[in-house]
N, C-alpha and C positions, 0 to 999 in steps of 0.2 A: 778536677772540676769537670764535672757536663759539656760538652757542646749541645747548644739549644742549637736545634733546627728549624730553620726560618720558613713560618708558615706562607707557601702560597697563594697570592693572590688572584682569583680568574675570573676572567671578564666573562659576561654571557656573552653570547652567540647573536644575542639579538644590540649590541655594539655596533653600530655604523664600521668603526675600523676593524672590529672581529671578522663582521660581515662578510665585508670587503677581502680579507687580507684571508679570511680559510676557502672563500670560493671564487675572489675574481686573483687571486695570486699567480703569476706564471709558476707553472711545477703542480698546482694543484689541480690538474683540469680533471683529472678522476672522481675527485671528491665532488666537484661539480657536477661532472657527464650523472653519478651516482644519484646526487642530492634530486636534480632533473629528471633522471627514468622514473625516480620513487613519487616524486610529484604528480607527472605529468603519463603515467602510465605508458609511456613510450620505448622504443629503443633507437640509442641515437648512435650514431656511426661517428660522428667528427664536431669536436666542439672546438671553438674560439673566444677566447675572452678579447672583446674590442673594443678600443678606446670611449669611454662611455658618453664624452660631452657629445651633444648635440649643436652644432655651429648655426650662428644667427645666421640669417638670410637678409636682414637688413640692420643697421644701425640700433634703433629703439627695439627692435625686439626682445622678449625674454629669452633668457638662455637656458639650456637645460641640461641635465646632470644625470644622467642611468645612474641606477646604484651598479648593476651589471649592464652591461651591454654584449649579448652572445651570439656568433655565429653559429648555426648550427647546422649540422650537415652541410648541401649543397647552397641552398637556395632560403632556408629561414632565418629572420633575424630573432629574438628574445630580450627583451626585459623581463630583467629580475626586481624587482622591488622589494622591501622590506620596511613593512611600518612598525612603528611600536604606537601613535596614538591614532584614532580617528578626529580625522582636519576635515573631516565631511567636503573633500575636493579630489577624491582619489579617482571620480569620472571625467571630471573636467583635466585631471593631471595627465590621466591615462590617454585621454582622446588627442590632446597637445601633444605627447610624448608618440604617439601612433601617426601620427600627421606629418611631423619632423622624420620620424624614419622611415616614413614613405617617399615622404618630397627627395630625401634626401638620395634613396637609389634610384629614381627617374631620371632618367635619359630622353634625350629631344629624340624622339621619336617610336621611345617604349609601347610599348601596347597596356594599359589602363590595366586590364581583367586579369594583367600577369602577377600583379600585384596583390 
């Protein structure tokens, strides 16, 4: 008798956990630095995948969630995002999420323009 060969199942890419798990994975930071040059026309010397939550600063605040959270090189941070619908809030998401990772590398007595 045959052995049937058991068809395959694969997820797309655009999967919240596919996402996640082919470009923020430890091991994978190649496929990232790669995904990144190709985007972003750049060349990048040293990537980090970092822990993505953004911590509240007070009690009732919202919390927030990078899908990526990347260091890059020396001195830039990166958000990766990944939509599949338009929620007509990706200004207002972006601007909160830009804000949080500002506040968040300031130091009492940072200089403002370094930022």
């Amino acid at each position: 008798m045959p052995q049937r060969i058991k068809e395959l199942t694969r997820l797309p890419l655009n999967n919240d956990y596919v996402f996640k798990r082919v470009f923020a994975h430890e091991g994978n930071e190649d496929i990232l630095k790669d995904f990144l040059e190709a985007i972003l026309h750049i060349k990048i010397q040293k990537i980090e995948v970092q822990n993505p939550e953004l911590p509240k600063n007070y009690k009732e605040e919202k919390k927030g969630t990078l899908d990526i959270k990347i260091q890059m090189n020396e001195n830039t941070l990166i958000d990766v995002e990944m939509q599949l619908a338009n929620e007509e809030n990706i200004d207002s998401r972006s601007t909160t999420y830009l804000g949080k990772l500002i506040a968040n590398q300031l130091h009492p007595g940072d200089v403002y323009a370094e930022f």
